[in-house]
C-alpha positions in Angstrom: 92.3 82.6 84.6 90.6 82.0 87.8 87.0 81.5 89.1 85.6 79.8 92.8 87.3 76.5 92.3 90.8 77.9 92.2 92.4 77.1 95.5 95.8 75.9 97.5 99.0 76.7 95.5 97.2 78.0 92.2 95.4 80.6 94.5 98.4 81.8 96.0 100.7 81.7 92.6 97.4 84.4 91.4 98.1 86.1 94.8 101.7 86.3 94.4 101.5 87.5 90.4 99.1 90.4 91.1 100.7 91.4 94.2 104.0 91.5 92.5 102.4 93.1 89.4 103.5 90.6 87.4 100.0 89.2 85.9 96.3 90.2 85.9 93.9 87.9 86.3 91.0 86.6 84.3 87.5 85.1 85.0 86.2 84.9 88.5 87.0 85.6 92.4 88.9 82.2 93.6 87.7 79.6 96.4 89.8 81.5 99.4 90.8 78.9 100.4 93.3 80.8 102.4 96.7 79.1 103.9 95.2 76.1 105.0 97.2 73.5 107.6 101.2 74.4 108.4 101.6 72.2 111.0 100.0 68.8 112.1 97.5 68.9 115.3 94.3 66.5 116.3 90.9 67.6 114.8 88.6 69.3 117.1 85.5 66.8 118.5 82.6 68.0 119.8 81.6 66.5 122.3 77.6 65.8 122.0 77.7 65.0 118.2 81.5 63.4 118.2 81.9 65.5 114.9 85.4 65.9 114.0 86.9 68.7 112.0 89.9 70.9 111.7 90.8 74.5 111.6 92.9 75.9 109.1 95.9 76.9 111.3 98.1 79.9 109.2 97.3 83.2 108.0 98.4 84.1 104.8 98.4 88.3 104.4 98.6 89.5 101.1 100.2 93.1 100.2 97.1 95.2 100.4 96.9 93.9 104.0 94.0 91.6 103.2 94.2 87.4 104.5 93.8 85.5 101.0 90.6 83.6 102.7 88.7 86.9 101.4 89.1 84.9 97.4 91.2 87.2 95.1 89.0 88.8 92.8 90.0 88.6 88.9 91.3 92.0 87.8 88.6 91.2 84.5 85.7 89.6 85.8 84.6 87.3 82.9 81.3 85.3 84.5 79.7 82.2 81.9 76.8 83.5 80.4 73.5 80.9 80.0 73.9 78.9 77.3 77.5 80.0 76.3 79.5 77.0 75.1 83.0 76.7 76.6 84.8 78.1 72.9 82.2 81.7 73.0 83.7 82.0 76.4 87.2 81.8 75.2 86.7 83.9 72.5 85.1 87.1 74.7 88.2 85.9 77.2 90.4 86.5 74.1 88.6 90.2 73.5 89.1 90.9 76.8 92.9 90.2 76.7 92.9 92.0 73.5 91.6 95.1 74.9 93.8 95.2 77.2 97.0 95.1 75.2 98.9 98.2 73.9 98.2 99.1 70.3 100.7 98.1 67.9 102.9 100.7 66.1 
């Protein structure tokens, strides 16, 4: 299960599962937080404001070609719906997962 606060190493595990097809995901498109910081380097400071940030500094590519930044989007989007409680959401997750499974013979 994913959705936009999956990031770092549980957004590139997803990645790596569906790129591998391994696993599908479930839920919603993660954070894209993409490779983030490899190797150590002094922020960037403007010079009028003295703001001081960083730059992520890798590039991870993913098999389709794409740079995992873009979010990887949940092979069965499940969004909340208003009012649900956490235990309706499970259950249509569960439906979902169901519906996806080969029938038993």
């Amino acid at each position: 299960m994913t959705d936009n606060r999956t990031f770092s190493a549980a957004e590139m595990f997803a990645a790596t599962m569906k790129d591998n097809g391994i696993a599908r995901t479930l839920g919603a498109r993660t954070g894209g937080d993409g490779c983030g910081f490899m190797a150590k380097g002094d922020p960037l400071v403007l010079a009028h404001s003295q703001l001081r940030f960083r730059i992520p500094n890798c590039l991870r590519l993913r098999a389709d070609g794409t740079d995992e930044v873009a979010g990887i989007a949940a092979d069965f989007p499940l969004a909340p719906m208003k009012g649900e409680s956490s235990r309706g959401r499970a259950a249509r997750a569960l439906g979902v997962i169901a519906g996806d499974m080969p029938s038993a013979r």
